[in-house]
ZAMARMAR-232340 format. One record per residue: residue in one letter; z, y, x of N, C-alpha, C, O, CB in turn; residue number from 0. Coordinates in pm, 1 decimal. Glycine has a CB too. Layout:
+---------+----------+----------+----------+----------+----------+----------+----------+----------+----------+----------+----------+----------+----------+----------+----------+-----+
| residuo |      nzz |      nyy |      nxx |     cazz |     cayy |     caxx |      czz |      cyy |      cxx |      ozz |      oyy |      oxx |     cbzz |     cbyy |     cbxx | num |
+---------+----------+----------+----------+----------+----------+----------+----------+----------+----------+----------+----------+----------+----------+----------+----------+-----+
|       A |        Z |        Y |        X |        Z |        Y |        X |        Z |        Y |        X |        Z |        Y |        X |        Z |        Y |        X | NUM |
...
+---------+----------+----------+----------+----------+----------+----------+----------+----------+----------+----------+----------+----------+----------+----------+----------+-----+
//
This chain:
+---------+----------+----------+----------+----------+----------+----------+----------+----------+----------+----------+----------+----------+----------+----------+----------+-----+
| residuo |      nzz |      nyy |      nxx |     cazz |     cayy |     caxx |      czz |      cyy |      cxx |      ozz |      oyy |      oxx |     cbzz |     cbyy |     cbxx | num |
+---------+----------+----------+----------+----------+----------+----------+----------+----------+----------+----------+----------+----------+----------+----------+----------+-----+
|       X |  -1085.9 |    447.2 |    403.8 |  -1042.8 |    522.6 |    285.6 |  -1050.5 |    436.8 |    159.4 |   -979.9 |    441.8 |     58.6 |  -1128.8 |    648.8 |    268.6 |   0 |
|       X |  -1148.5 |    360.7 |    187.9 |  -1192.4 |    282.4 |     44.2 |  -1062.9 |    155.8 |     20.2 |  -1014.7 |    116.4 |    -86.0 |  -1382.6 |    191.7 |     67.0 |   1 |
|       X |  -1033.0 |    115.7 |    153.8 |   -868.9 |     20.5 |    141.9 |   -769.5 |     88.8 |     74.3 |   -706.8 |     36.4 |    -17.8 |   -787.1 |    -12.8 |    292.1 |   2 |
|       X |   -748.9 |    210.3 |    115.7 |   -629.8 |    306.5 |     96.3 |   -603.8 |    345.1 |    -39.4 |   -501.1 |    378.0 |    -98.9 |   -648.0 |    431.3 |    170.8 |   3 |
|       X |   -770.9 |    327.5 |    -85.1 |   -749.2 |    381.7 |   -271.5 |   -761.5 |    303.8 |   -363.4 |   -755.2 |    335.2 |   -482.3 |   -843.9 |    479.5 |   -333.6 |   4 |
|       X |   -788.4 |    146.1 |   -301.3 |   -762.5 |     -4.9 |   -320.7 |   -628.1 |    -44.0 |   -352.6 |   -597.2 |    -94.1 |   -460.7 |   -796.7 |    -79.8 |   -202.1 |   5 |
|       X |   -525.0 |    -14.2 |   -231.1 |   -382.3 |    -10.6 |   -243.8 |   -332.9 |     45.8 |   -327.7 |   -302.3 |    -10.6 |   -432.7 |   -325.5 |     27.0 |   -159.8 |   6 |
|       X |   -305.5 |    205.5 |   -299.6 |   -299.4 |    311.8 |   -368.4 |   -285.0 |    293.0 |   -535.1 |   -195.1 |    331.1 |   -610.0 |   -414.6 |    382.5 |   -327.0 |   7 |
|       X |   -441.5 |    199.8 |   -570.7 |   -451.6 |    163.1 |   -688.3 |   -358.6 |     45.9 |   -757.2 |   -293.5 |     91.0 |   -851.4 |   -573.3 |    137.9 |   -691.2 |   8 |
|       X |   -338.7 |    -85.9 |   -733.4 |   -291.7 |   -158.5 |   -696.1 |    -82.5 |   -118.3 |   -763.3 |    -13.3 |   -156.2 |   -857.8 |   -358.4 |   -157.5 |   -539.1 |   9 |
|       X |    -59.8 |     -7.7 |   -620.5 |     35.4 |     22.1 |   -629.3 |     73.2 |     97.6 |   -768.0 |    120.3 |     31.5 |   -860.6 |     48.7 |     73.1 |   -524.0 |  10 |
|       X |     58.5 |    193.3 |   -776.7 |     26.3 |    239.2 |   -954.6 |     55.4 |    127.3 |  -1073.2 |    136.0 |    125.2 |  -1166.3 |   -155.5 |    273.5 |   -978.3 |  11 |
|       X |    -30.6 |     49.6 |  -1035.1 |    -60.7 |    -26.2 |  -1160.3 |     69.8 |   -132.1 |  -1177.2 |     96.0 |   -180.1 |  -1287.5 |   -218.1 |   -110.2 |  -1145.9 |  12 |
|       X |    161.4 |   -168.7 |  -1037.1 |    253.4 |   -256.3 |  -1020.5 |    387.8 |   -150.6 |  -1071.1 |    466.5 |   -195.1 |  -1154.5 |    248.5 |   -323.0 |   -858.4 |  13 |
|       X |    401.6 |    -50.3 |  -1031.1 |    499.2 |     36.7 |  -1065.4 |    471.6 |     77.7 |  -1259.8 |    569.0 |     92.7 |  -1333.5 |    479.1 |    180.1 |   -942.4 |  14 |
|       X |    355.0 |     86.9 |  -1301.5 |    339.4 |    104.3 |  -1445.2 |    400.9 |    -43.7 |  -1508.8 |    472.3 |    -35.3 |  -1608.8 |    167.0 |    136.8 |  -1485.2 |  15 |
|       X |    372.9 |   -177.2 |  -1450.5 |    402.4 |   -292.7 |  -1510.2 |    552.5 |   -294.5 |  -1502.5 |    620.2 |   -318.2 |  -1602.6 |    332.2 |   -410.8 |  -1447.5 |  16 |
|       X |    607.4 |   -268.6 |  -1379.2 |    750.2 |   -306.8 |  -1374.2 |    831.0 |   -190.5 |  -1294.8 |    876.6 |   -218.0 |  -1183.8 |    766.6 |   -455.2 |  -1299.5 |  17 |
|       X |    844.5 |    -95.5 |  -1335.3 |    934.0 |     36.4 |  -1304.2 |   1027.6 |     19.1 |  -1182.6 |   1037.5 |     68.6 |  -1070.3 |   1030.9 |     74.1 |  -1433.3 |  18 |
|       X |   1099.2 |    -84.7 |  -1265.0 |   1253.2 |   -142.5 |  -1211.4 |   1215.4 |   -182.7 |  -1009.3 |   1299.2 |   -168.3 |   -920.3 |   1305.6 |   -346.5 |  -1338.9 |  19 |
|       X |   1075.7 |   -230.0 |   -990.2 |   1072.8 |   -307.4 |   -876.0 |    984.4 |   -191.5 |   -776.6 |    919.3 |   -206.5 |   -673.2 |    997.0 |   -471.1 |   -906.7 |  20 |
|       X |   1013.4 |    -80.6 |   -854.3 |    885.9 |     28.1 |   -753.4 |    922.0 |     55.0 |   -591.1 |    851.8 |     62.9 |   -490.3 |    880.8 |    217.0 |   -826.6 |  21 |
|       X |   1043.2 |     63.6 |   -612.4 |   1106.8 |     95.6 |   -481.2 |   1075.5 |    -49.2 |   -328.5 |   1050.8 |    -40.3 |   -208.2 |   1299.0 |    111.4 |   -537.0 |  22 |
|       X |   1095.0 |   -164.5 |   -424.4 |   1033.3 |   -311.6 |   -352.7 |    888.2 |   -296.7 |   -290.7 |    847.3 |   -336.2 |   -181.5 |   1017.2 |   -441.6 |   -475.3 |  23 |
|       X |    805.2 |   -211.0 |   -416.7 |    685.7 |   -210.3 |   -426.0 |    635.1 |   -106.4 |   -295.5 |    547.1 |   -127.2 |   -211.9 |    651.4 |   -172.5 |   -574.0 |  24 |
|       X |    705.4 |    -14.3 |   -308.5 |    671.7 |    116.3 |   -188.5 |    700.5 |     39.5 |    -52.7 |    630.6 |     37.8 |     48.6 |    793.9 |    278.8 |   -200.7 |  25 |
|       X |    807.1 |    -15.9 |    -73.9 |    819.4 |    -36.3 |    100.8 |    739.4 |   -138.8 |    119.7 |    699.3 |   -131.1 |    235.8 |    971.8 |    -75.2 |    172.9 |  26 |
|       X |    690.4 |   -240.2 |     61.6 |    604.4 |   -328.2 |    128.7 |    424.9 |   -203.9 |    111.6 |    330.9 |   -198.9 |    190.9 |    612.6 |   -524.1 |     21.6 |  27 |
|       X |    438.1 |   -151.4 |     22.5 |    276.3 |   -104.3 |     37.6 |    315.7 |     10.4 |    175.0 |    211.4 |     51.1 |    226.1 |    190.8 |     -6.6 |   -147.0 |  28 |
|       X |    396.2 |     46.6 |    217.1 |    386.1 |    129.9 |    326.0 |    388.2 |     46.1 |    457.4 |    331.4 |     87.6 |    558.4 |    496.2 |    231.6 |    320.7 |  29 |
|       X |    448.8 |    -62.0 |    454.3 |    453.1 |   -134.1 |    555.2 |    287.4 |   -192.5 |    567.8 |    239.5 |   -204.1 |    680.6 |    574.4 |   -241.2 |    534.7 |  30 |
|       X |    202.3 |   -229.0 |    442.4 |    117.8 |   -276.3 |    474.0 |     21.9 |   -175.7 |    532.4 |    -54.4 |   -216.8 |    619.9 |     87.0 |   -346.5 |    384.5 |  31 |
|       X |     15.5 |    -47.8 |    495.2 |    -44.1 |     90.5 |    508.9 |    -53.7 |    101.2 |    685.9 |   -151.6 |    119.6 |    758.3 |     69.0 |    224.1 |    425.0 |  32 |
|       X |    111.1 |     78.4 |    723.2 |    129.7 |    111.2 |    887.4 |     16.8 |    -62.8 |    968.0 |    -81.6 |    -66.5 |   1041.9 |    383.3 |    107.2 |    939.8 |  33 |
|       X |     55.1 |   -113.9 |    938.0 |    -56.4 |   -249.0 |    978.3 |   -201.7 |   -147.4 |    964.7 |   -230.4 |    -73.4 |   1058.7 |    -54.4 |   -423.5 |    828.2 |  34 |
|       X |   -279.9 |   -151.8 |    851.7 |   -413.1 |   -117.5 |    877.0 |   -408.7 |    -18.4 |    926.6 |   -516.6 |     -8.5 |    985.1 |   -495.9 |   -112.4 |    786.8 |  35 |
|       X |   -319.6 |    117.4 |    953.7 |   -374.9 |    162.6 |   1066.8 |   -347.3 |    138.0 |   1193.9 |   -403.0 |    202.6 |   1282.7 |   -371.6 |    260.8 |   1062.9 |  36 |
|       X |   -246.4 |     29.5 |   1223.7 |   -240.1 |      7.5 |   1394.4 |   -427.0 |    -75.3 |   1394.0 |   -523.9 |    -45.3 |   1463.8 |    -52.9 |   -146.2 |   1464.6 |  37 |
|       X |   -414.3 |   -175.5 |   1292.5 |   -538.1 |   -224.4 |   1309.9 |   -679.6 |   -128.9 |   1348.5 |   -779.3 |   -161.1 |   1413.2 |   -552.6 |   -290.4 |   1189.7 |  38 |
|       X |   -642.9 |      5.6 |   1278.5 |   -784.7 |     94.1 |   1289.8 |   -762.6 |    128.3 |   1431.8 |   -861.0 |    126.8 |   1505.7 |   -806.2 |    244.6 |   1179.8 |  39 |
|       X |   -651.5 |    157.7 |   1478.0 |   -665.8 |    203.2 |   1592.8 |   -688.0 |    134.2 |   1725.4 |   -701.8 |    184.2 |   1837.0 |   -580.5 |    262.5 |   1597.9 |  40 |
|       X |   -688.3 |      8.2 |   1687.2 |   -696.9 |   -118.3 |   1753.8 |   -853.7 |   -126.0 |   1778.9 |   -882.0 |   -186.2 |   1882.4 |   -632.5 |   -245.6 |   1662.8 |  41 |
|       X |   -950.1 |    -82.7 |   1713.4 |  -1071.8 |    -84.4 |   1695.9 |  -1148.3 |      4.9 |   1724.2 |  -1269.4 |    -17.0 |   1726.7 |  -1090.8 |   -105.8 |   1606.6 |  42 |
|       X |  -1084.8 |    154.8 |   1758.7 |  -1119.2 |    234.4 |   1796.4 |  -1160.8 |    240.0 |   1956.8 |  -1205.4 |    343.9 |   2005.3 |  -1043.0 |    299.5 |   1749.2 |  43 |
+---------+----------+----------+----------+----------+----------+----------+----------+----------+----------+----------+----------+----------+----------+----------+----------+-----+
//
């Protein structure tokens, strides 16, 4: 959870700096999102 509101945060702050690139910004933070959880589940 504590990654997720790391990102989360992160993401916000990149979309407040540059509006124009949010959409760039979403698909790589979701892509990175789907990684840590194959990883969690990898560990499970």
């Amino acid at each position: 959870m504590l990654v997720l509101s790391l990102f989360l945060g992160i993401f916000v702050v990149k979309i407040g700096m540059d509006n124009s690139k949010s959409n760039q910004y979403t698909k790589e933070i979701l892509q990175e999102l789907r990684e840590i959880k194959e990883i969690l589940r990898e560990k499970r």
